[in-house]
C-alpha positions as CSV (number, residue, x, y, z in Angstrom):
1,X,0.7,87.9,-60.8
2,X,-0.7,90.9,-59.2
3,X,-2.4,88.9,-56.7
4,X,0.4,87.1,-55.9
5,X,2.8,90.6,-55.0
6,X,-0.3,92.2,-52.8
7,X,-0.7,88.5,-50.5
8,X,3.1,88.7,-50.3
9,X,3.1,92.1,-49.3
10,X,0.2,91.4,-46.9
11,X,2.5,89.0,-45.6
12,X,5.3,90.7,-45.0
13,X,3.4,93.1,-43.1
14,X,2.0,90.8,-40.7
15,X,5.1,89.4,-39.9
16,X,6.8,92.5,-39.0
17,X,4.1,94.1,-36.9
18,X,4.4,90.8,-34.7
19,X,6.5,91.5,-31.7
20,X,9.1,89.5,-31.0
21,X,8.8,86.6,-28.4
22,X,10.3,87.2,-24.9
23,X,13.1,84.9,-23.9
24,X,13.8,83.8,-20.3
25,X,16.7,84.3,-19.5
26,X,18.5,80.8,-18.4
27,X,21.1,81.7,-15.7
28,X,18.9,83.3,-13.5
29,X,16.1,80.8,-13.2
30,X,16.2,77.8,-10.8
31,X,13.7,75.3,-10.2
32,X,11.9,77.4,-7.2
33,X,11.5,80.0,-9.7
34,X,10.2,78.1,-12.0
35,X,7.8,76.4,-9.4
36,X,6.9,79.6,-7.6
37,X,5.0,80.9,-10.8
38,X,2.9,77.7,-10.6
39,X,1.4,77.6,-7.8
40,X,2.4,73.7,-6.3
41,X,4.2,73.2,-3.1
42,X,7.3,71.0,-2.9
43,X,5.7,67.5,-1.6
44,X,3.0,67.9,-4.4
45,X,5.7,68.6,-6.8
46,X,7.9,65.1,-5.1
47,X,4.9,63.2,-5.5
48,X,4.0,64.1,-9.4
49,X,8.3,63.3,-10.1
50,X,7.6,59.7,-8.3
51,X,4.7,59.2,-9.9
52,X,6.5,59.8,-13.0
53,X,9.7,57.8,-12.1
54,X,7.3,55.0,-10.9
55,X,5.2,55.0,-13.9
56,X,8.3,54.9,-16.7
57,X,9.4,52.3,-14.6
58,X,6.5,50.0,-14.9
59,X,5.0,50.6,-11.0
60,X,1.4,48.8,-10.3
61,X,-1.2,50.8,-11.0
62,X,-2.6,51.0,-7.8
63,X,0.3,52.1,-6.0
64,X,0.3,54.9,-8.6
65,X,-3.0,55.7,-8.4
66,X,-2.5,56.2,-4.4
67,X,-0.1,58.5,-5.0
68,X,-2.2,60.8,-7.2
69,X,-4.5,60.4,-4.8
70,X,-2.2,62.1,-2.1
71,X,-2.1,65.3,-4.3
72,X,-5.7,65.6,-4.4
């Protein structure tokens, strides 16, 4: 039983020496933002969302592979 209390007690120390995880806040961010901190410019980032529209959509491979071949 004693074990038990002092791994308890270890945890509860370990949790609260944790710092809390920083939150973004949502009404100031907008997709620039977002894609300014990774660094992709806007065709690149048009070219990955067709790829990806193509690609759920059931596009040939080929044509999707040329387009990942543009953002080389």
């Amino acid at each position: 039983m004693r074990r038990v209390m002092e791994m308890q007690r270890r945890s509860r120390d370990a949790v609260s020496k944790e710092s809390s995880p920083k939150t973004i806040n949502n009404k100031d961010t907008s997709v620039s933002d977002i894609l300014g901190h990774i660094k992709i410019d806007e065709e690149k980032a048009l070219i990955a969302l067709l790829i990806f529209i193509l690609y759920k959509q059931g596009a040939d491979i080929k044509l999707l592979l040329g387009l990942a071949y543009l953002l080389l």
